[in-house]
VOBA-1610 file (N, C-alpha, C; in pm, whole numbers, padded with zeros to 5 digits, always signed):
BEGIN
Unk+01889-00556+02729Unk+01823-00575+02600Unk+01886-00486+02492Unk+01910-00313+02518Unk+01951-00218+02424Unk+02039-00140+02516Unk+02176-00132+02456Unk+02224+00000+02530Unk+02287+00060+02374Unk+02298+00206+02416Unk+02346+00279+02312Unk+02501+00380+02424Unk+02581+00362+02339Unk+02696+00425+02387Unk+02754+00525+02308Unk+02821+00644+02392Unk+02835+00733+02270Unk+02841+00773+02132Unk+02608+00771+02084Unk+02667+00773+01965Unk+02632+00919+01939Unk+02670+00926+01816Unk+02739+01080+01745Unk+02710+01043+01599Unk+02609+01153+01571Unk+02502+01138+01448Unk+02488+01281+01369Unk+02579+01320+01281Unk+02538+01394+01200Unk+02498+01450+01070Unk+02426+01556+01018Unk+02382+01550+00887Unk+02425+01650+00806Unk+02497+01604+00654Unk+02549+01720+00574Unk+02421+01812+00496Unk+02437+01932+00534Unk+02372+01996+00495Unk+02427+02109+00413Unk+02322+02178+00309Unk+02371+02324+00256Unk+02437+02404+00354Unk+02377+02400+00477Unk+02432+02523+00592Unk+02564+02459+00625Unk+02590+02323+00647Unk+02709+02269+00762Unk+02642+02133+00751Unk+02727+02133+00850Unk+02728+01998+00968Unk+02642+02017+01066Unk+02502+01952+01048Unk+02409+01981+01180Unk+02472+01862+01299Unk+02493+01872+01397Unk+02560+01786+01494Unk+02398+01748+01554Unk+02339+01624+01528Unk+02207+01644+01552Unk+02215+01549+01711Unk+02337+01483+01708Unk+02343+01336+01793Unk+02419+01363+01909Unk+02481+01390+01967Unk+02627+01439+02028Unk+02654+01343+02185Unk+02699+01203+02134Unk+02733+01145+02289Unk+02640+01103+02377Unk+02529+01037+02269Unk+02403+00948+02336Unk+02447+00851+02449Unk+02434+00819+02578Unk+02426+00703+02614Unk+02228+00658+02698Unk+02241+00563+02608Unk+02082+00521+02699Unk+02075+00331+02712Unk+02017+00326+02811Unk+01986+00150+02814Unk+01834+00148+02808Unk+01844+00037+02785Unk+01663-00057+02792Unk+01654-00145+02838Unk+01616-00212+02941Unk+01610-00325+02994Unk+01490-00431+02983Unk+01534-00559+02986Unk+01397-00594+02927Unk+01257-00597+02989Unk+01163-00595+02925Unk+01007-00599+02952Unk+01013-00412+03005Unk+01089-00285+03004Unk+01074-00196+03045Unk+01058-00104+02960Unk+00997+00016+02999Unk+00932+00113+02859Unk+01026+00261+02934Unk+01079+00283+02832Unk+01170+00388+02809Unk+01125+00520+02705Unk+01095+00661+02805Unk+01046+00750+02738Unk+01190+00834+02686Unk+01183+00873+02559Unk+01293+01006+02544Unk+01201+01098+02492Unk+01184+01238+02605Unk+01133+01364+02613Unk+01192+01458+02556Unk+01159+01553+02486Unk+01213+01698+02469Unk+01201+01763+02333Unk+01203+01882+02365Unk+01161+02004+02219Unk+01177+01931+02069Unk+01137+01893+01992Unk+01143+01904+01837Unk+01262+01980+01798Unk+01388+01892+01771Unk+01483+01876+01668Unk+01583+01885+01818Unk+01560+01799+01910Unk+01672+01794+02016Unk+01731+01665+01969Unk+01680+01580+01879Unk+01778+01439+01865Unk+01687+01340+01906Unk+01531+01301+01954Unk+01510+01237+01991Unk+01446+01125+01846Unk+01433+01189+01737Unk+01355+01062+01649Unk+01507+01038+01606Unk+01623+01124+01538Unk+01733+01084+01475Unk+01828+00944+01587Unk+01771+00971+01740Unk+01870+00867+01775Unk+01733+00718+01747Unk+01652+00701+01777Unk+01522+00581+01718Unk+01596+00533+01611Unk+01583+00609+01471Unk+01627+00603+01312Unk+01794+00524+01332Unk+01854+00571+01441Unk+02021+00502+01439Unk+02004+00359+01473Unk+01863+00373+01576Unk+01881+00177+01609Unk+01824+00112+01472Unk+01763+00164+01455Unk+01703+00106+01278Unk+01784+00113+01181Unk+01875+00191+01223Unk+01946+00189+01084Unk+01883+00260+00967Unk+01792+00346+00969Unk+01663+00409+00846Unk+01730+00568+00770Unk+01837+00602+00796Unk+01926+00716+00758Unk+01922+00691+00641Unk+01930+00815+00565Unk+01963+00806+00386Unk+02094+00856+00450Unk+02232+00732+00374Unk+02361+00742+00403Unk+02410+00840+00301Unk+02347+00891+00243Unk+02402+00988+00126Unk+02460+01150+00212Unk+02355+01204+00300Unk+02383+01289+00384Unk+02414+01264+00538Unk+02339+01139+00571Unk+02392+01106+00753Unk+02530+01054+00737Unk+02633+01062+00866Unk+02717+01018+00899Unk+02743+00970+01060Unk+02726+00902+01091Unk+02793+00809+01209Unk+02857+00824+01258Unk+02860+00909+01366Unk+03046+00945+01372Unk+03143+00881+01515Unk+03062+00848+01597Unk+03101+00723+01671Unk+03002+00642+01749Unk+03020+00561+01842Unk+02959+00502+01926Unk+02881+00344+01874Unk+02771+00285+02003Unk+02776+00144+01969Unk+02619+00159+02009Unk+02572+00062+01934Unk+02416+00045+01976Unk+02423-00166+01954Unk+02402-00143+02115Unk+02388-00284+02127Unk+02297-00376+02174Unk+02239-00467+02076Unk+02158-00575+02096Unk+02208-00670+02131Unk+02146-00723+02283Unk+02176-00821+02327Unk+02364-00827+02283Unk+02429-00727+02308Unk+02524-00739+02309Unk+02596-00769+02132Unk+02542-00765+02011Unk+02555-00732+01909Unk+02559-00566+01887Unk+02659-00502+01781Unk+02668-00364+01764Unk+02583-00354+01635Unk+02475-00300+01612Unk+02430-00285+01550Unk+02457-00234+01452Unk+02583-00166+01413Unk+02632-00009+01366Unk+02744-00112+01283Unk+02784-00217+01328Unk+02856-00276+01217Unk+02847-00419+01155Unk+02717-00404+01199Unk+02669-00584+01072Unk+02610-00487+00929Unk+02595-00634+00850Unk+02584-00559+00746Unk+02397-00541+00716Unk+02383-00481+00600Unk+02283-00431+00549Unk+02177-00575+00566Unk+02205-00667+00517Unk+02160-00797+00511Unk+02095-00875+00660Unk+02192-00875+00711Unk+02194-00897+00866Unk+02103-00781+00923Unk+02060-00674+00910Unk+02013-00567+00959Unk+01852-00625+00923Unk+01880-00618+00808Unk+01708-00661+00727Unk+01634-00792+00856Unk+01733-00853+00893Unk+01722-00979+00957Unk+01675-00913+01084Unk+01675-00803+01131Unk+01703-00743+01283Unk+01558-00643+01246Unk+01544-00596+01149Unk+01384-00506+01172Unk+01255-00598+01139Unk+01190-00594+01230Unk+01089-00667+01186Unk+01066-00768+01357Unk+01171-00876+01267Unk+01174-01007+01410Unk+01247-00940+01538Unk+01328-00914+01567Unk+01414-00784+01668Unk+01351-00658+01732Unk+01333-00586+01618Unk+01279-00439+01681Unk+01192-00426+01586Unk+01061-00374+01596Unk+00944-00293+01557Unk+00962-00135+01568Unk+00875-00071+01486Unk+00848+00083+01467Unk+00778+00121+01441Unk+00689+00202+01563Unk+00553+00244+01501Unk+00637+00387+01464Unk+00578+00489+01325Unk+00626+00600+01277Unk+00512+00671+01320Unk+00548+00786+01325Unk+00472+00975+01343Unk+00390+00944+01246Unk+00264+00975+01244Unk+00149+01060+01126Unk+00129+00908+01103Unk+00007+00841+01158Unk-00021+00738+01092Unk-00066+00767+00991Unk-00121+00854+00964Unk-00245+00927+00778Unk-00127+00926+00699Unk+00020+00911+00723Unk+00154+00936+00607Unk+00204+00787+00600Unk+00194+00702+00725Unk+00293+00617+00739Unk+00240+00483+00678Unk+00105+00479+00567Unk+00055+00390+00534Unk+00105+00429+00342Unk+00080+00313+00245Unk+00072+00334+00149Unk-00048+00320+00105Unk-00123+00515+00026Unk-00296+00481-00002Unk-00328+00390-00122Unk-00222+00330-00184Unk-00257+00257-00295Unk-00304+00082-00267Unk-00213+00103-00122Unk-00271-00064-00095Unk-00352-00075+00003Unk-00434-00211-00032Unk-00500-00226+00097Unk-00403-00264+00250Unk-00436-00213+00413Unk-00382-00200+00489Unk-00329-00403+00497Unk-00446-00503+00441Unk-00386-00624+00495Unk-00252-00683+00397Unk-00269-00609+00266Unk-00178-00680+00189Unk-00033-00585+00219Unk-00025-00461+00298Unk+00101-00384+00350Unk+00106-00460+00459Unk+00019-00546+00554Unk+00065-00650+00704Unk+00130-00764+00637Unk+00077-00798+00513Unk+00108-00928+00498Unk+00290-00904+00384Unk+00279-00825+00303Unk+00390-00756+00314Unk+00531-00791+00401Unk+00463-00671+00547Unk+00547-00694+00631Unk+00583-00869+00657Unk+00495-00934+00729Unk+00534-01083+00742Unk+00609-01187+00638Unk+00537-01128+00511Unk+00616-01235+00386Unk+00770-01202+00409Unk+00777-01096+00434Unk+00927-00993+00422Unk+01049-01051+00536Unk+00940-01086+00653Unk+01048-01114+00800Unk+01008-01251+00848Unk+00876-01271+00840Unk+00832-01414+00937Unk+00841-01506+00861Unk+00870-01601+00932Unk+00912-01759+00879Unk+00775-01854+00876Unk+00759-01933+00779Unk+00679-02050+00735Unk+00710-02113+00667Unk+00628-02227+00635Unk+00622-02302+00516Unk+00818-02297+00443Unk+00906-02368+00445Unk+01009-02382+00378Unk+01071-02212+00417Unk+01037-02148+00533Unk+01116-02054+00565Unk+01033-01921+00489Unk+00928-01933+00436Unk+00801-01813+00389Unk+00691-01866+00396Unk+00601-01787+00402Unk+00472-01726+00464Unk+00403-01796+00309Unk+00280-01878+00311Unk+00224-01868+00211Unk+00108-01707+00183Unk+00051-01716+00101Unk-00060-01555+00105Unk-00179-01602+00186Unk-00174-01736+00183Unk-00295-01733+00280Unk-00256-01735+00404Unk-00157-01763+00429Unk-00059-01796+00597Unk-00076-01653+00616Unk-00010-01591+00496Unk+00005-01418+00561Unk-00159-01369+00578Unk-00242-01361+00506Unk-00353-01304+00534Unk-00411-01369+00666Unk-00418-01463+00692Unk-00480-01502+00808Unk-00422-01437+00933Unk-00291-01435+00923Unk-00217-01377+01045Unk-00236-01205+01057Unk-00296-01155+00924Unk-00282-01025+00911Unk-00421-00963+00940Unk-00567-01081+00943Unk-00677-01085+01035Unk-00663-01090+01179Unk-00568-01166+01222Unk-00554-01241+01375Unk-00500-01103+01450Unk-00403-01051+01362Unk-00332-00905+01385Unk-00419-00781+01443Unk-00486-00777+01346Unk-00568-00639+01350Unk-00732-00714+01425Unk-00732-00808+01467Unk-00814-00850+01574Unk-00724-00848+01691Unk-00619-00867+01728Unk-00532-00811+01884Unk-00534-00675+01894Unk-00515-00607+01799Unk-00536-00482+01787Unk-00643-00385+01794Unk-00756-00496+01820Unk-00876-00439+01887Unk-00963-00342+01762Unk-00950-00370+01633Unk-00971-00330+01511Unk-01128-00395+01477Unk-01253-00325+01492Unk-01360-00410+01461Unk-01379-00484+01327Unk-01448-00579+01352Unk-01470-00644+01180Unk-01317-00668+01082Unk-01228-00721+01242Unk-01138-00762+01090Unk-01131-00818+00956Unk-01237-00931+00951Unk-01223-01004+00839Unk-01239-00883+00701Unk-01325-00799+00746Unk-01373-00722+00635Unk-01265-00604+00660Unk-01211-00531+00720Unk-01110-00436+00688Unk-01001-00441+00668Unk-00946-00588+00701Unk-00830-00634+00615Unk-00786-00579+00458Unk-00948-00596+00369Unk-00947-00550+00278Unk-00990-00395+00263Unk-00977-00327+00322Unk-01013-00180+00285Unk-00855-00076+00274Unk-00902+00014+00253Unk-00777+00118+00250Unk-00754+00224+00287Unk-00689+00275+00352Unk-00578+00348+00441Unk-00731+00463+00450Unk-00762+00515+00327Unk-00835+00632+00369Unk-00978+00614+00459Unk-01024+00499+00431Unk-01124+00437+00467Unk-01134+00404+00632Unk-01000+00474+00721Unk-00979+00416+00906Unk-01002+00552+00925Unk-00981+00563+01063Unk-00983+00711+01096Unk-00832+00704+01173Unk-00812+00837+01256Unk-00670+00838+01249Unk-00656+00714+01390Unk-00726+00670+01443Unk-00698+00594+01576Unk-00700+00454+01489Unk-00815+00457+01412Unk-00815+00307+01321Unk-00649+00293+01270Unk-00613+00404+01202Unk-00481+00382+01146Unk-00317+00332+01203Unk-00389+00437+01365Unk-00257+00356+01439Unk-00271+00250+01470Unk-00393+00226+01499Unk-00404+00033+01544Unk-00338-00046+01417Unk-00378+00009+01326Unk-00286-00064+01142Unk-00173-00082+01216Unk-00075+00046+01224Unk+00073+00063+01208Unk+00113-00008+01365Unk+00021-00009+01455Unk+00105-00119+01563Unk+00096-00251+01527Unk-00033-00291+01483Unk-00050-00465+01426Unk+00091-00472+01310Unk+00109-00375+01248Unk+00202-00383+01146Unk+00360-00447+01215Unk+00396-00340+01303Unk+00498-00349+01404Unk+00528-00453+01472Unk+00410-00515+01498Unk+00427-00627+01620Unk+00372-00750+01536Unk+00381-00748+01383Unk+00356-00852+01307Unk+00489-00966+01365Unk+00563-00974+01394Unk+00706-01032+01397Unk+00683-01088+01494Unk+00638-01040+01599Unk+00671-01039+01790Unk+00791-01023+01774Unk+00839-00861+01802Unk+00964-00792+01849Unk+01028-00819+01957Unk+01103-00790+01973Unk+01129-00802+02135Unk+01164-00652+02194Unk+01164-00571+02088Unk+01191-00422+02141Unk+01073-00339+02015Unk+00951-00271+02028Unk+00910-00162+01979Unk+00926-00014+02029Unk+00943+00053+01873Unk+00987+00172+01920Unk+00900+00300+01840Unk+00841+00332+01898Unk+00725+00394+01881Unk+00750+00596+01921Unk+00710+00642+01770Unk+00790+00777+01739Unk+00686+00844+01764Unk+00661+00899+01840Unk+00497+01000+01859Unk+00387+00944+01790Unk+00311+00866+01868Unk+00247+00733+01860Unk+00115+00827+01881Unk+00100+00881+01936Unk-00041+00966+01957Unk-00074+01118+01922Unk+00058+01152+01798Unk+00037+01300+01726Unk-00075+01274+01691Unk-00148+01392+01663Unk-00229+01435+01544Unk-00353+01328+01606Unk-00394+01256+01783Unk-00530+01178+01771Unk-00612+01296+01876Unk-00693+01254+01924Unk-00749+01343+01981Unk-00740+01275+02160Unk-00758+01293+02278Unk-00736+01304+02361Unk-00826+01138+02421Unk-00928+01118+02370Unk-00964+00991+02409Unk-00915+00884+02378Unk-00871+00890+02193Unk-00813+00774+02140Unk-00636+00810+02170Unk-00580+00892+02207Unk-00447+00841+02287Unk-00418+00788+02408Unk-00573+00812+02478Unk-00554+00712+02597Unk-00569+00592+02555Unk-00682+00530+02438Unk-00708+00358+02395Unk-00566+00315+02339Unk-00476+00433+02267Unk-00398+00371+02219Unk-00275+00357+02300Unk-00228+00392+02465Unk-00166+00364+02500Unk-00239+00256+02589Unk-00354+00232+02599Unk-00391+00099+02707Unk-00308-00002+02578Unk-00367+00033+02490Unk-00326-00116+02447Unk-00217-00146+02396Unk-00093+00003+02419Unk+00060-00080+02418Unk+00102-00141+02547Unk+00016-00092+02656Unk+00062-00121+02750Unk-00018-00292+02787Unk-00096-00317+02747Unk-00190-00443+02711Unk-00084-00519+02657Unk-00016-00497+02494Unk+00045-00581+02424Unk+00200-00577+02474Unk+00226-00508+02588Unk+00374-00489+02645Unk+00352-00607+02713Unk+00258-00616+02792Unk+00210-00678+02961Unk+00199-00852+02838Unk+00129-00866+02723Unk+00099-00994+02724Unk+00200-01065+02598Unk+00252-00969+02546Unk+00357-01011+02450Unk+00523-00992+02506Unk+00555-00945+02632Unk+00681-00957+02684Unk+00770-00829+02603Unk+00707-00732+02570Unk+00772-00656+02506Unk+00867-00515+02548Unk+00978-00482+02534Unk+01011-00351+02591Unk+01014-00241+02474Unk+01000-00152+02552Unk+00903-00034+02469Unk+01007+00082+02482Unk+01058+00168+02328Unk+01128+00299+02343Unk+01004+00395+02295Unk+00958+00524+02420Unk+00829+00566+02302Unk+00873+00740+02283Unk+00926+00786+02204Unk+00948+00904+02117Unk+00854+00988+02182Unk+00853+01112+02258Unk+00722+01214+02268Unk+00781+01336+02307Unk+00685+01435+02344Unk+00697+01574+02421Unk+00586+01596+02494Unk+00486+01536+02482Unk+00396+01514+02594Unk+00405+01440+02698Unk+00445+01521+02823Unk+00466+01439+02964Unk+00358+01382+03008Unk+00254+01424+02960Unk+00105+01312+02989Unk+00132+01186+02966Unk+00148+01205+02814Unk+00230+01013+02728Unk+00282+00970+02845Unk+00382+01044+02869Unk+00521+00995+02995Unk+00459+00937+03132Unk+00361+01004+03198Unk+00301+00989+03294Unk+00241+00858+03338Unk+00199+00786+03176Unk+00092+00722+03176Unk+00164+00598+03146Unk+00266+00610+03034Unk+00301+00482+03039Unk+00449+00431+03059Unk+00557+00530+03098Unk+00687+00470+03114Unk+00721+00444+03214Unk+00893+00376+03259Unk+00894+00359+03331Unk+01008+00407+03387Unk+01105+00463+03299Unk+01232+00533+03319Unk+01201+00631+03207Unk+01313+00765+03204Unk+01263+00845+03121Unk+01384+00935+03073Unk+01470+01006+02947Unk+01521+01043+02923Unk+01515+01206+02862Unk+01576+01257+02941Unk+01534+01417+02867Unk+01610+01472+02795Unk+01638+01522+02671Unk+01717+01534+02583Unk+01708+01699+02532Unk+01805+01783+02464Unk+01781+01857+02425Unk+01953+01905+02392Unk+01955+01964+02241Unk+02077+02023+02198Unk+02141+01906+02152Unk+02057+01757+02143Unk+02157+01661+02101Unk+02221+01586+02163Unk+02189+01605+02316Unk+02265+01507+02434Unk+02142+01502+02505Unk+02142+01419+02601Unk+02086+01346+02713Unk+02114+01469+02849Unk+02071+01541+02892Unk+02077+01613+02994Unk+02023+01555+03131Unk+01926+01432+03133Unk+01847+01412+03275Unk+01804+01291+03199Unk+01873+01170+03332Unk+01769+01021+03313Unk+01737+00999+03460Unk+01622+00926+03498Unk+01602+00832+03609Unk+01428+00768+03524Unk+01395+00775+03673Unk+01291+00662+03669Unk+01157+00801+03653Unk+01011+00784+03613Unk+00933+00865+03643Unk+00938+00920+03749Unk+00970+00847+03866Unk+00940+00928+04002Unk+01031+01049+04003Unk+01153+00982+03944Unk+01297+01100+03973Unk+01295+01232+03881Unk+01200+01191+03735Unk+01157+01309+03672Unk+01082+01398+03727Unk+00959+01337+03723Unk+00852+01414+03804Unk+00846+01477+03931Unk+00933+01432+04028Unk+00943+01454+04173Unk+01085+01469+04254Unk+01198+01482+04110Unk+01296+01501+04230Unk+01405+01493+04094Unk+01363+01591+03990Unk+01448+01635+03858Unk+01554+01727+03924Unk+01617+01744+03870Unk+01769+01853+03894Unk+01792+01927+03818Unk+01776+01930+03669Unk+01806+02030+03549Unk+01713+02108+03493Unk+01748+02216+03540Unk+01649+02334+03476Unk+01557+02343+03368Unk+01604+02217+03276Unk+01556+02240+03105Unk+01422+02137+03178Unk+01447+02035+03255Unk+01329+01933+03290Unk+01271+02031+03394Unk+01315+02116+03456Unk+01165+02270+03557Unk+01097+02243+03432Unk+01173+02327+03353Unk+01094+02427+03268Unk+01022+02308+03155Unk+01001+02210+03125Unk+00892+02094+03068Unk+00823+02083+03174Unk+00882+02036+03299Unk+00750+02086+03391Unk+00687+02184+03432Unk+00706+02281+03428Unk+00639+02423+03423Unk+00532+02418+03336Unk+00579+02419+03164Unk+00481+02432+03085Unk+00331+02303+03118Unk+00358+02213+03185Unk+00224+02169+03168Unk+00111+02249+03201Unk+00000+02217+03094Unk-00108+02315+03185Unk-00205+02201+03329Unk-00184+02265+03418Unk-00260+02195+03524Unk-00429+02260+03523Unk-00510+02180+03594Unk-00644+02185+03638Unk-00638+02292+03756Unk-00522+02324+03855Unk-00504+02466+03956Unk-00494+02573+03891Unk-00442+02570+03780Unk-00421+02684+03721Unk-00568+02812+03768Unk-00504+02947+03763Unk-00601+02985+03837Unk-00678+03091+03673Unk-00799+03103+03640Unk-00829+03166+03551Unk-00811+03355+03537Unk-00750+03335+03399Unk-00646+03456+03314Unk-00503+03449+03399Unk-00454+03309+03484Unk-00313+03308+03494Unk-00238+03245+03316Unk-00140+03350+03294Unk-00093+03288+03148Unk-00036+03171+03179Unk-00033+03075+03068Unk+00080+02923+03068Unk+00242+02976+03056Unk+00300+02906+03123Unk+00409+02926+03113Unk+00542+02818+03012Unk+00619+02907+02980Unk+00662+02885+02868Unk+00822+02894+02922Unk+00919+02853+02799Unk+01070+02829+02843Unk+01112+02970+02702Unk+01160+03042+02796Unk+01227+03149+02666Unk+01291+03107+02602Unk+01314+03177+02477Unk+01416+03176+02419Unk+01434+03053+02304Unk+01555+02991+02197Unk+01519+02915+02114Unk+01628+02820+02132Unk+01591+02669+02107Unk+01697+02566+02102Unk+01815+02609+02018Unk+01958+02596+02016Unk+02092+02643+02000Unk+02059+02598+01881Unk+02218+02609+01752Unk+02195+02580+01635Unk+02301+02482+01611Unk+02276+02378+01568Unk+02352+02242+01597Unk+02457+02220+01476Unk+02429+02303+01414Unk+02543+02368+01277Unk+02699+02404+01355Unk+02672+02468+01484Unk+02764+02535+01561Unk+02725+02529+01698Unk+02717+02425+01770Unk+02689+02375+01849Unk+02752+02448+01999Unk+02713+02474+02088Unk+02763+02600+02195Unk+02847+02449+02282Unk+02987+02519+02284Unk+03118+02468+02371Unk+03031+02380+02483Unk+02963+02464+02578Unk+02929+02413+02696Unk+02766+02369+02701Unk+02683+02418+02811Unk+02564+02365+02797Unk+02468+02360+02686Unk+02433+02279+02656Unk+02337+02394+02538Unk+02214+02480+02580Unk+02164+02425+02699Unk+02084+02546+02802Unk+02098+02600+02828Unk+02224+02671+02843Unk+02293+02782+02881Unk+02258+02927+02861Unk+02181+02960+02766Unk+02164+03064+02676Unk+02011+03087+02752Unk+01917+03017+02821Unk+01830+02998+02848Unk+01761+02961+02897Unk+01854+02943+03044Unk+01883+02903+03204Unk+01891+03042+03306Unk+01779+03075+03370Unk+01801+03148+03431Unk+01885+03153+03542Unk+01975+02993+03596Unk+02085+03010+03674Unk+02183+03024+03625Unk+02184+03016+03512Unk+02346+03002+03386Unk+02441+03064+03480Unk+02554+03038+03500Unk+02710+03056+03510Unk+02808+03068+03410Unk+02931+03115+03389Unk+03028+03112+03306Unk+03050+02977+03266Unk+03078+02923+03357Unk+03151+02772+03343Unk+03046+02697+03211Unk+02932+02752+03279Unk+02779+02682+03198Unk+02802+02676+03026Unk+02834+02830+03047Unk+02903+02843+02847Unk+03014+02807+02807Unk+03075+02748+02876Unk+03248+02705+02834Unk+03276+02599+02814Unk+03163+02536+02914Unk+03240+02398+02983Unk+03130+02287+02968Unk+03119+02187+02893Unk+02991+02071+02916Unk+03014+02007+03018Unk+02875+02072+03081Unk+02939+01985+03229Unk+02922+01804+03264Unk+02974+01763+03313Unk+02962+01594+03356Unk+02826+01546+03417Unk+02823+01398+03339Unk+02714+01358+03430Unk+02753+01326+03557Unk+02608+01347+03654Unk+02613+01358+03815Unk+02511+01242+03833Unk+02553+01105+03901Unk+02510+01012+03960Unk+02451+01040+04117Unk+02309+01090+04074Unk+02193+01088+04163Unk+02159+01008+04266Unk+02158+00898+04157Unk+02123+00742+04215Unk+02150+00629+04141Unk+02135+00494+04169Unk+02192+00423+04060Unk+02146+00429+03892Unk+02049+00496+03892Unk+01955+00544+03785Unk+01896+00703+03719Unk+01947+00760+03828Unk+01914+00879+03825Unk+02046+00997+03783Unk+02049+00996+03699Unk+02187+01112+03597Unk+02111+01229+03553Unk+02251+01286+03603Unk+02170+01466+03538Unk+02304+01534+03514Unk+02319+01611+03402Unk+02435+01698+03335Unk+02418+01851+03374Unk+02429+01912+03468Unk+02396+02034+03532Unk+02521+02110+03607Unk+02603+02187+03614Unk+02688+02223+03668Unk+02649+02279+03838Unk+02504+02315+03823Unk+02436+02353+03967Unk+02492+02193+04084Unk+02508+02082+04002Unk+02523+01966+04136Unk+02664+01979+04173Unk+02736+02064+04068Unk+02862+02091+04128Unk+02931+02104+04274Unk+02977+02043+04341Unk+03000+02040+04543Unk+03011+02241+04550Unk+03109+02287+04471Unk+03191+02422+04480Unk+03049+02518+04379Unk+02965+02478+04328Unk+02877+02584+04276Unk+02813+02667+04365Unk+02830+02747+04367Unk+02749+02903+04509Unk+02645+02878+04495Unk+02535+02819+04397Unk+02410+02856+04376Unk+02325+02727+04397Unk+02275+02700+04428Unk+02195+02577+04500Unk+02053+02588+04510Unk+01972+02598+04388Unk+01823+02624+04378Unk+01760+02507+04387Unk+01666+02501+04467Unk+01550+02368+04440Unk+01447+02380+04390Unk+01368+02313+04304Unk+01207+02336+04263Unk+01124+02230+04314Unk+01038+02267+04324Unk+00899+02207+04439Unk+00843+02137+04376Unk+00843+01990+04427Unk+00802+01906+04335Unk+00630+01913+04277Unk+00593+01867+04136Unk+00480+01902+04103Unk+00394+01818+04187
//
């Protein structure tokens, strides 16, 4: 459905060149939900924004690689053709539903918006009543009470769970064939991120959809993916399937995300545990691992040398110099 091949994404800044992207490769296969995990500003919303194409080109630059739909490169059709590809193609739910709405309009005339904009009717457009009706039918899949009547209301008037149900009906106005959903459950509270992942996983299961979902909560991960990517410094350090994350990871940076969860064993006044130290500075990006600095097995080689991906399993990749045959040091961690 999606593969992305070395891409390489960076941004001009006052300081430098933040190297925010560095040698992405990820696939998606269809009807499958694909998590990318890890710390805030490792690269995981800037590579989302590359399949969209959503960069202000004034400061981003591109600096190689291919993102391919269905075997189309996304990275070199034009602007026009692209317009053609968000919407009917790929969906996006954004971070902060309370930001990702406009408070001046009502939420049905920003759905209907979206549809006049991408979906086809009537001579190839949507009449306003075609769009409004579909933009009721919407936010009734979306499990939104009293659509007829909140169609017309506005943004301030939902609460923050009402709002994401907006911004997925919004998303899946098209029927996508890929949504990609950027921290879909910031800022809700712990009941309504469970309603709101039943019902991507509801509209995955009955709309045929494959799912990229943006997070740092391995709960998210737990609950609804199905392969999973761990990222940090701007590369991909650890992929397989949930099981291979959760139960049989290899790279220290994925211990230490599993470490920090807080569990229900935890024993009371044991402290949470935490990963020292601070993500590298992508201005000046470190030669070799970028964990390196903050790996308690670190080696020389670790700072010199980026080490290769290591084929686990047919699915299971990890960038660690520890899988090295000749590395002396051979630590295991106990699965959670």
């Amino acid at each position: 459905m999606l593969e992305i091949k070395n891409l390489r994404v960076s941004f001009h800044t006052y300081s430098g060149e933040v190297q925010a992207v560095r040698g992405v490769n990820l696939r998606l296969e269809d009807e499958d939900t694909l998590a990318i995990v890890g710390e805030s500003g490792c690269g995981k919303s800037v590579t989302a924004q590359s399949i969209m194409r959503l960069h202000n080109e004034e400061i981003t630059d591109i600096k190689s690689g291919e993102i391919l739909l269905d075997g189309t490169d996304l990275l070199s059709i034009s602007e026009k053709e692209m317009q053609g590809i968000r919407g009917n193609w790929i969906g996006m739910i954004f971070q902060e539903p309370m930001t990702a709405l406009n408070p001046t309009m009502t939420v049905g005339n920003q759905i209907t918006e979206v549809l006049r904009q991408h979906a086809g009717g009537k001579n190839g457009k949507m009449t306003k009543k075609e769009a409004r009706e579909r933009a009721v039918e919407l936010l009734r899949m979306v499990k939104l009470p009293n659509p007829e009547q909140r169609v017309d209301q506005f943004p301030h008037e939902f609460s923050g769970g009402q709002l994401q149900r907006v911004v997925i009906a919004m998303a899946m106005a098209c029927s996508p064939k890929i949504l990609i959903a950027d921290e879909p459950t910031t800022a809700l509270d712990v009941t309504v991120q469970a309603q709101i992942l039943d019902l991507m996983k509801e509209m995955q299961k009955e709309k045929k959809v494959s799912i990229i979902i943006i997070t740092h909560d391995l709960g998210v991960v737990a609950n609804i993916a199905k392969k999973v990517a761990v990222m940090y410094g701007g590369i991909v350090v650890e992929t397989g399937t949930v099981e291979d994350i959760f139960y049989r990871s290899k790279h220290p940076y994925t211990w230490g995300l599993l470490d920090s969860i807080s569990r229900l064993s935890r024993r009371k006044g044991e402290p949470l545990k935490s990963i020292e130290g601070t993500p590298p500075d992508l201005v000046k990006p470190p030669a070799g691992c970028p964990f390196a600095d903050r790996c308690e097995y670190a080696m020389q080689v670790c700072k010199d040398h980026l080490p290769p991906e290591t084929g686990l399993s047919e699915q299971h990749l990890c960038r660690c110099w520890l899988l090295d045959r000749d590395c002396p040091v051979k630590p295991e961690r106990r699965p959670v």
